[in-house]
ROZADREN-791809 format. One line per field, with one value per atom (N, C-alpha, C, O): atom name; z, x, y. Coordinates in Angstrom, 1 decimal, padded with zeros to 4 digits. Layout:
<finus>
atomo: CA | ...
pz: Z | ...
px: X | ...
py: Y | ...
</finus>
This chain:
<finus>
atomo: N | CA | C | O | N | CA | C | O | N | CA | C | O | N | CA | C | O | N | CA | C | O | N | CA | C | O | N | CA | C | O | N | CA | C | O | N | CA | C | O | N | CA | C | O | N | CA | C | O | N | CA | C | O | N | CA | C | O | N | CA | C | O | N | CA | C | O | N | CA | C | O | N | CA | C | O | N | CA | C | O | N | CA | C | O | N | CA | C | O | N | CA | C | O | N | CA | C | O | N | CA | C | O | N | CA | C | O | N | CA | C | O | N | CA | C | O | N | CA | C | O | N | CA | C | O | N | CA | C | O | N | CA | C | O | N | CA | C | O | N | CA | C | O | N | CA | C | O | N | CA | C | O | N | CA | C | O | N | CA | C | O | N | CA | C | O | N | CA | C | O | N | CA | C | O | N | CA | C | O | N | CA | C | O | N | CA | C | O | N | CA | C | O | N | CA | C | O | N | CA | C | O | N | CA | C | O | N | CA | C | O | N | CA | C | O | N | CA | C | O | N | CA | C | O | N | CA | C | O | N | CA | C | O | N | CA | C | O | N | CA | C | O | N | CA | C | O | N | CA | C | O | N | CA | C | O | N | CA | C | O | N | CA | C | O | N | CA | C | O | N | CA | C | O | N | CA | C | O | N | CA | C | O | N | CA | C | O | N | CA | C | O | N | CA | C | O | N | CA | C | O | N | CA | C | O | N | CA | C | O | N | CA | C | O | N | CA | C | O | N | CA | C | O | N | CA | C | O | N | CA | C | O | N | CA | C | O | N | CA | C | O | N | CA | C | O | N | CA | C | O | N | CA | C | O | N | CA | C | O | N | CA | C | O | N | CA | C | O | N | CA | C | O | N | CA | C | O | N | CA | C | O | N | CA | C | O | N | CA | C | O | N | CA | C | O | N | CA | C | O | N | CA | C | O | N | CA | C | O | N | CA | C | O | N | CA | C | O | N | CA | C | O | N | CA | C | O | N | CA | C | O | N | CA | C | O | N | CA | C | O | N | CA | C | O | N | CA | C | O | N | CA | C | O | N | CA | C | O | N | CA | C | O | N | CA | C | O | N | CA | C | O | N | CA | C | O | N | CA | C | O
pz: -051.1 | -049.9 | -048.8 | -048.7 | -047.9 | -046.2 | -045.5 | -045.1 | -045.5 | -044.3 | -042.8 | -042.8 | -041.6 | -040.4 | -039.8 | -039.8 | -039.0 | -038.0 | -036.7 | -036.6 | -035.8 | -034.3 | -033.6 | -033.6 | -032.8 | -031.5 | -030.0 | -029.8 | -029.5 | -027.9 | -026.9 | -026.7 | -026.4 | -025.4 | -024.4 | -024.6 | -022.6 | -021.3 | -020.9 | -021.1 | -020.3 | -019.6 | -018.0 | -018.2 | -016.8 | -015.5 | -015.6 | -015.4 | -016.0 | -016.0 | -017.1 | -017.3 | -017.8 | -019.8 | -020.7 | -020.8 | -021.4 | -022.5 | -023.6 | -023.9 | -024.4 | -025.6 | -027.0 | -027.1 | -027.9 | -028.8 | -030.1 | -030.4 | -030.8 | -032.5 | -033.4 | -033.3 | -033.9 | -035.1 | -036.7 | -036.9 | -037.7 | -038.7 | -040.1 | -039.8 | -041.0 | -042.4 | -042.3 | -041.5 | -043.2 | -043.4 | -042.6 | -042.7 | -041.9 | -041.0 | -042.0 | -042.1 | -042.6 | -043.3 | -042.6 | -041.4 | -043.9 | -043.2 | -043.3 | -043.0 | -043.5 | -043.7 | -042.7 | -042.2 | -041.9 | -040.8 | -039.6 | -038.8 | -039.3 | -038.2 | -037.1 | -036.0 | -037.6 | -036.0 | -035.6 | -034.4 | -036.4 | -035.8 | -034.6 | -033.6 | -035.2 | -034.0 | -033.1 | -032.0 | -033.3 | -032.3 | -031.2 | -030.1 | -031.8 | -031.0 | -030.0 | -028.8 | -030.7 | -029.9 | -028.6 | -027.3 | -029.4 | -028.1 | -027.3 | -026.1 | -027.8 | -026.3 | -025.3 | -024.1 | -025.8 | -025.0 | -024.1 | -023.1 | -024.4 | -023.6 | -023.2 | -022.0 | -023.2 | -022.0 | -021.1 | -019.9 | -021.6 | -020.1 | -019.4 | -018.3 | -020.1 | -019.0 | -018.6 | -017.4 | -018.7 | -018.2 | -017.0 | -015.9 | -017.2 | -016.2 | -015.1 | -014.0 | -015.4 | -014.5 | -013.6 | -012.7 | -014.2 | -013.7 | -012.5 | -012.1 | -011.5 | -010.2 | -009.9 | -008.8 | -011.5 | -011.0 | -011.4 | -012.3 | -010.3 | -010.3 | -011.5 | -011.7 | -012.1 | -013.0 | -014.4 | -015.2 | -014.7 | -016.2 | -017.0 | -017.1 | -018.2 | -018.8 | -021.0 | -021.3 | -021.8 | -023.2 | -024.0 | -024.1 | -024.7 | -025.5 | -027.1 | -027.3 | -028.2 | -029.0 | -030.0 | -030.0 | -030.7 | -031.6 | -032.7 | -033.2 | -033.4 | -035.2 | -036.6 | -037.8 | -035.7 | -036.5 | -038.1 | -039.1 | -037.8 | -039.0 | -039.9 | -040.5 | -039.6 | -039.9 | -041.1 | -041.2 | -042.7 | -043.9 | -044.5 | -045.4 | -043.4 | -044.1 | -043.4 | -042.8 | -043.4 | -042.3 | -043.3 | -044.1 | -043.0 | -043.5 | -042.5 | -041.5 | -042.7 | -041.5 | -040.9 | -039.7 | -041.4 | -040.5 | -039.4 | -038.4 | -039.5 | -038.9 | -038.0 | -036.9 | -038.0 | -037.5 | -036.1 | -034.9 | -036.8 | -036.0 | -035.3 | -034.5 | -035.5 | -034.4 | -033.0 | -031.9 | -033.2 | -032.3 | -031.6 | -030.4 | -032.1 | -031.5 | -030.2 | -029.0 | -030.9 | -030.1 | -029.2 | -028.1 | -029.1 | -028.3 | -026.9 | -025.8 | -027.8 | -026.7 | -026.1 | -024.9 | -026.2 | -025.4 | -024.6 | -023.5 | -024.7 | -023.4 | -022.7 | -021.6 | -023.2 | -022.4 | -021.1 | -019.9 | -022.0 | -021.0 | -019.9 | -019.0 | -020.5 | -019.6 | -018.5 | -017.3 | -018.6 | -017.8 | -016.9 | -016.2 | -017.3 | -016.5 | -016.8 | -015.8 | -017.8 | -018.3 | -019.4 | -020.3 | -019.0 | -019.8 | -021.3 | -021.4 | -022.6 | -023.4 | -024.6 | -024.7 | -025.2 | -025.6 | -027.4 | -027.6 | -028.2 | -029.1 | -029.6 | -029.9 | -029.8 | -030.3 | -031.8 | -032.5 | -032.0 | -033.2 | -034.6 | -035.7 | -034.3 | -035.8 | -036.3 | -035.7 | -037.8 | -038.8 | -039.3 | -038.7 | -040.4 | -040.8 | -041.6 | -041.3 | -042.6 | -043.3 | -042.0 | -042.0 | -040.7 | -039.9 | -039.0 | -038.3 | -039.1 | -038.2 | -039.1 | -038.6 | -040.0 | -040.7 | -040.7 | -040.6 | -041.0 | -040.9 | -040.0 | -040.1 | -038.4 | -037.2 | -037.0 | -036.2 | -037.8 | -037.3 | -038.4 | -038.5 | -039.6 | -040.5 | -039.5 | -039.3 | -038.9 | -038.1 | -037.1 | -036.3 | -036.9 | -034.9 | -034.1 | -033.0 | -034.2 | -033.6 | -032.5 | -031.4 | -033.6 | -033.1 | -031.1 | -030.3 | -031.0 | -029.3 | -028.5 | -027.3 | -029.4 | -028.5 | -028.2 | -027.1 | -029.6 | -029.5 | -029.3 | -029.1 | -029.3 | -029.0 | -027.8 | -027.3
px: -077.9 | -078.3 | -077.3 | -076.2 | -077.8 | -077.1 | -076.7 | -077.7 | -076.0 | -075.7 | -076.3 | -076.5 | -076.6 | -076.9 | -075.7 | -074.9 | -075.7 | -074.6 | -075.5 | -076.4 | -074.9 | -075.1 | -074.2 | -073.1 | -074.5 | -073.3 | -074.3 | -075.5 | -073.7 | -074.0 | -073.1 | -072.0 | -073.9 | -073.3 | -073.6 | -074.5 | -073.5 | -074.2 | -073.6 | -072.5 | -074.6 | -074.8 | -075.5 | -076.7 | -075.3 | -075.7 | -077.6 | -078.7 | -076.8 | -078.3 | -079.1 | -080.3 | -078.2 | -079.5 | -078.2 | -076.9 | -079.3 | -078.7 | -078.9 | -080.1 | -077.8 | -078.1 | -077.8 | -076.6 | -078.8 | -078.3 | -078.6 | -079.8 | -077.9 | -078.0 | -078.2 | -077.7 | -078.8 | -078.9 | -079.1 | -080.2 | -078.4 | -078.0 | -078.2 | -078.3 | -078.2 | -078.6 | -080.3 | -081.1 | -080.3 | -081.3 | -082.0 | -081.6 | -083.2 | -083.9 | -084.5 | -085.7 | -084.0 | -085.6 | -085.7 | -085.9 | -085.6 | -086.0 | -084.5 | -084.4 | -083.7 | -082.0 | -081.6 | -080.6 | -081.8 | -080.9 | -081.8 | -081.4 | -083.2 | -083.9 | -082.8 | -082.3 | -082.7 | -082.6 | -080.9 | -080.7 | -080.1 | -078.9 | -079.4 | -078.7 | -080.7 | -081.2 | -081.7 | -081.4 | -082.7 | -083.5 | -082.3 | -082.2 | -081.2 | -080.4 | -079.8 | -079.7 | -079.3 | -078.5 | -079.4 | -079.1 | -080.8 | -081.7 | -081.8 | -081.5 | -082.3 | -082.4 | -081.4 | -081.6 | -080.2 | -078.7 | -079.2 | -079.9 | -079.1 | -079.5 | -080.4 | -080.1 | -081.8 | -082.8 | -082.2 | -082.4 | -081.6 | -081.0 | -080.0 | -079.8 | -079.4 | -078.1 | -079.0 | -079.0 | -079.9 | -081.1 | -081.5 | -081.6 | -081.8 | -082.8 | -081.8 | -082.2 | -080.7 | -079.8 | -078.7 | -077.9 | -079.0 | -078.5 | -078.7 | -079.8 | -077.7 | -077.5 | -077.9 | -078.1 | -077.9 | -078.7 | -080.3 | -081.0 | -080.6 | -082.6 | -083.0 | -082.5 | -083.5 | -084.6 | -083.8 | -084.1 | -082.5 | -082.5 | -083.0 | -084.0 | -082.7 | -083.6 | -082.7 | -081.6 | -083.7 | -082.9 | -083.8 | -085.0 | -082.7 | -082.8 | -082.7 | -081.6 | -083.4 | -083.2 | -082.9 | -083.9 | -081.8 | -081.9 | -081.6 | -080.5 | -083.1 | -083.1 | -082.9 | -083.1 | -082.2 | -082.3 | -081.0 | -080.7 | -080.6 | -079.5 | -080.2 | -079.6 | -081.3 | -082.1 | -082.4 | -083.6 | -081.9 | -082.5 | -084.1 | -084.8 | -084.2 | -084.9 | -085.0 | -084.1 | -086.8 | -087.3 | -088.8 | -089.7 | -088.7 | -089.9 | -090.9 | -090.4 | -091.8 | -092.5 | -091.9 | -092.1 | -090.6 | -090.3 | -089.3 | -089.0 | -089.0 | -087.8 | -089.3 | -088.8 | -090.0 | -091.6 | -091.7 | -091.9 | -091.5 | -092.0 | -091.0 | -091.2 | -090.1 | -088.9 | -088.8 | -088.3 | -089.3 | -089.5 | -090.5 | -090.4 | -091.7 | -092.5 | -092.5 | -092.9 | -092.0 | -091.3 | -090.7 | -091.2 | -089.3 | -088.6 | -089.5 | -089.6 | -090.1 | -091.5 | -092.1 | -092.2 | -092.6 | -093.4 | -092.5 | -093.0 | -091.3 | -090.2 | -089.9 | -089.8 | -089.5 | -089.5 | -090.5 | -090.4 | -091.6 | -092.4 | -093.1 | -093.8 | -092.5 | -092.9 | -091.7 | -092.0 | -090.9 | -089.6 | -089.5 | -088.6 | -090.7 | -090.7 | -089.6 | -089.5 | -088.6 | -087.7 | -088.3 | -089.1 | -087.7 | -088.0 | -088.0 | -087.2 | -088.4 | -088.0 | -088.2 | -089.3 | -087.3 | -088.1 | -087.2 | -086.2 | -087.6 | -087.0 | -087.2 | -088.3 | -086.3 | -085.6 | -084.9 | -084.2 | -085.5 | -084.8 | -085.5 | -085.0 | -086.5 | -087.5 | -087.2 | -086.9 | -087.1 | -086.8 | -088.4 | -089.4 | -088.4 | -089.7 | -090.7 | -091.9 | -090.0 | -090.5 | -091.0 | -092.0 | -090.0 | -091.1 | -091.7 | -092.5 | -091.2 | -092.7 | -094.1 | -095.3 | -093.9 | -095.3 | -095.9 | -097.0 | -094.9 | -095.1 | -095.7 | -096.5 | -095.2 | -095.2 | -096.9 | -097.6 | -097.3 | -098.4 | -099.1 | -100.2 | -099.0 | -100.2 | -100.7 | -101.8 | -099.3 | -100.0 | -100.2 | -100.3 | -100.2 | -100.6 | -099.4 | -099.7 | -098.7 | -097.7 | -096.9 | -096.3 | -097.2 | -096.8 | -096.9 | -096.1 | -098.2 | -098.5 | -098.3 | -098.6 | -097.5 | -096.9 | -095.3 | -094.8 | -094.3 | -093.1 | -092.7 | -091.5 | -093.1 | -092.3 | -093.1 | -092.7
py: 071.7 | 071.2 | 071.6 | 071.1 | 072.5 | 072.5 | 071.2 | 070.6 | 070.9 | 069.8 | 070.1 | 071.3 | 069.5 | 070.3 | 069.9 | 069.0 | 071.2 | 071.7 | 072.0 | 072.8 | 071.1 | 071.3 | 071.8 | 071.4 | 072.9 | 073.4 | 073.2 | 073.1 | 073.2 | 073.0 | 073.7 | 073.4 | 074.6 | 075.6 | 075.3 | 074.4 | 075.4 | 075.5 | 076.9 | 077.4 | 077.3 | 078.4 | 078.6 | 078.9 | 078.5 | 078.7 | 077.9 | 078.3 | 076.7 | 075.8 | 076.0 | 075.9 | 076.4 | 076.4 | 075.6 | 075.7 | 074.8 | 074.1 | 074.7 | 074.9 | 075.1 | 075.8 | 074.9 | 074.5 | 074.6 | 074.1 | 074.9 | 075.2 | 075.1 | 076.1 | 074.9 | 073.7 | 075.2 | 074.3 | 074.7 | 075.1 | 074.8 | 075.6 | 074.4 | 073.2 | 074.6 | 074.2 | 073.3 | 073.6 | 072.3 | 071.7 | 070.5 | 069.3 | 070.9 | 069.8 | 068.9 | 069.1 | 068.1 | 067.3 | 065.7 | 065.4 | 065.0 | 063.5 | 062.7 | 061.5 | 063.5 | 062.7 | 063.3 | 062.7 | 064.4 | 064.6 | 064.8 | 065.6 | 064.2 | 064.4 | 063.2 | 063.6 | 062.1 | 061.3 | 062.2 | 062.4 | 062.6 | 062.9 | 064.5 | 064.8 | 065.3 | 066.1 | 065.3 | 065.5 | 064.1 | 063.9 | 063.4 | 063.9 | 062.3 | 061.8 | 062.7 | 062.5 | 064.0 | 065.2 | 065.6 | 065.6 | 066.1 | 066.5 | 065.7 | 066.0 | 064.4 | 063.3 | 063.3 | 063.4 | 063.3 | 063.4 | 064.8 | 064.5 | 065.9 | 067.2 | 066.7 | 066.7 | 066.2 | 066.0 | 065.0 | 064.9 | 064.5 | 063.4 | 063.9 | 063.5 | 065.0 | 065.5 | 066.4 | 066.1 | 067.5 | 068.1 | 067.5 | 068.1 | 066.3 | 065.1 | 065.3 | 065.8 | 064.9 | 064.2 | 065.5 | 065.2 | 066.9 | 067.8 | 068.2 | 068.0 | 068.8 | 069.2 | 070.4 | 070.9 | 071.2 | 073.0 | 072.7 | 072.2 | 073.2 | 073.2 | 074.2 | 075.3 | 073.7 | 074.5 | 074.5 | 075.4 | 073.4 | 073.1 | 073.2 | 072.6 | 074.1 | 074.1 | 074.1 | 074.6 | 073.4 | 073.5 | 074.3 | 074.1 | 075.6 | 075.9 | 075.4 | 075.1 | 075.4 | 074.9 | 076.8 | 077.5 | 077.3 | 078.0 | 078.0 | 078.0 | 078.1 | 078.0 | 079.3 | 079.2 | 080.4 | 081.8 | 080.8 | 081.4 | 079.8 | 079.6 | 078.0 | 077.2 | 077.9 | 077.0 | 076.9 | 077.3 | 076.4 | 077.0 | 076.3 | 076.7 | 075.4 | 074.5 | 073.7 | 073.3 | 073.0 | 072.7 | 071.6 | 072.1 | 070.5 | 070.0 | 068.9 | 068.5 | 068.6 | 067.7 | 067.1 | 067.2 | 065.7 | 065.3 | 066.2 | 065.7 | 067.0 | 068.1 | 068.5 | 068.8 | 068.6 | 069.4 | 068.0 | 068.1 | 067.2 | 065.8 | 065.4 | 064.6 | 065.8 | 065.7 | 066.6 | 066.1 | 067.9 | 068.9 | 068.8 | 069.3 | 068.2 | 068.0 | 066.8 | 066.9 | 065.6 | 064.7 | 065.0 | 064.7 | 065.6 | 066.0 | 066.7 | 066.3 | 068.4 | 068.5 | 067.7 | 068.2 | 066.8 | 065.7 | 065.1 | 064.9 | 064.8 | 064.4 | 064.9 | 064.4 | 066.6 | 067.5 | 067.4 | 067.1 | 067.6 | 067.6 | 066.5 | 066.7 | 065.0 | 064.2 | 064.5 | 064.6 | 064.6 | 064.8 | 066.3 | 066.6 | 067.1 | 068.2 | 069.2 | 069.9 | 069.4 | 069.9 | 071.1 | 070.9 | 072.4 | 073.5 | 073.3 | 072.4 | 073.7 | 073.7 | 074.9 | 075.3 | 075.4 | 076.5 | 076.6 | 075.9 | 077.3 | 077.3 | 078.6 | 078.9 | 079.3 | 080.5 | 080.9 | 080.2 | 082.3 | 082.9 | 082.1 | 081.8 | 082.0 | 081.1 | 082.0 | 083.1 | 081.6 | 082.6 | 082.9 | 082.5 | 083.7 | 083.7 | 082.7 | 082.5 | 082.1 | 080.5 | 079.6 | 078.9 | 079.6 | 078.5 | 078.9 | 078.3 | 080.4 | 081.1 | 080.6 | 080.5 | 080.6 | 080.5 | 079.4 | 079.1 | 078.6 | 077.0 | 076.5 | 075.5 | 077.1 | 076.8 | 077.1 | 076.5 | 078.3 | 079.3 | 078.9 | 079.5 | 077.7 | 077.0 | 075.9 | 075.5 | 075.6 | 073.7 | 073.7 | 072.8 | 075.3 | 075.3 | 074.9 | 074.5 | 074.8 | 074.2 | 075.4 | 075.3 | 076.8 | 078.0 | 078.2 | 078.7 | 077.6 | 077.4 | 076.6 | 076.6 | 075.6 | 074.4 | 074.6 | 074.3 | 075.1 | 074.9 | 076.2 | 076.1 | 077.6 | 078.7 | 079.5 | 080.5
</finus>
């Protein structure tokens, strides 16, 4: 079992977050909590057009609730008018992404 590893970078109005080992149902709220934190410093930001990246190219593992977290997060995003985008899917959740449709909502 991967533990998850979060980093958080800023760059000239982008939030970058990597996210590395395993999303399941033991380590969603410690993502959901991290993202929420970035959409509110997003919200609350001084450069126009904020926006968070989420990047999963170090992702080993990924299961519905990890699915249902992102998706959530998306929905805040978007009530809050905040970019969101997620980068570097590996191949396993490209597919995953592209069985549940999700592929057109989250990348």
């Amino acid at each position: 079992m991967d533990p998850l590893h979060l980093t958080t970078s800023r760059h000239n109005g982008t939030l970058i977050v990597s996210v590395a080992g395993e999303l399941d149902i033991a380590t969603t709220e410690l993502l959901r909590g991290h993202l929420l934190a970035l959409l509110q410093e997003a919200g609350h930001s001084r450069v126009p057009g904020t926006e968070l990246v989420i990047e999963v190219s170090r992702l080993s593992f990924i299961d519905a609730a990890g699915l249902g977290i992102l998706v959530s997060v998306q929905n805040q995003a978007v009530n809050q008018r905040t970019p969101l985008h997620i980068e570097g899917v590996p191949p396993n959740m490209r597919r995953l992404l592209r069985i549940t449709g999700l592929d057109r909502h989250l990348t």
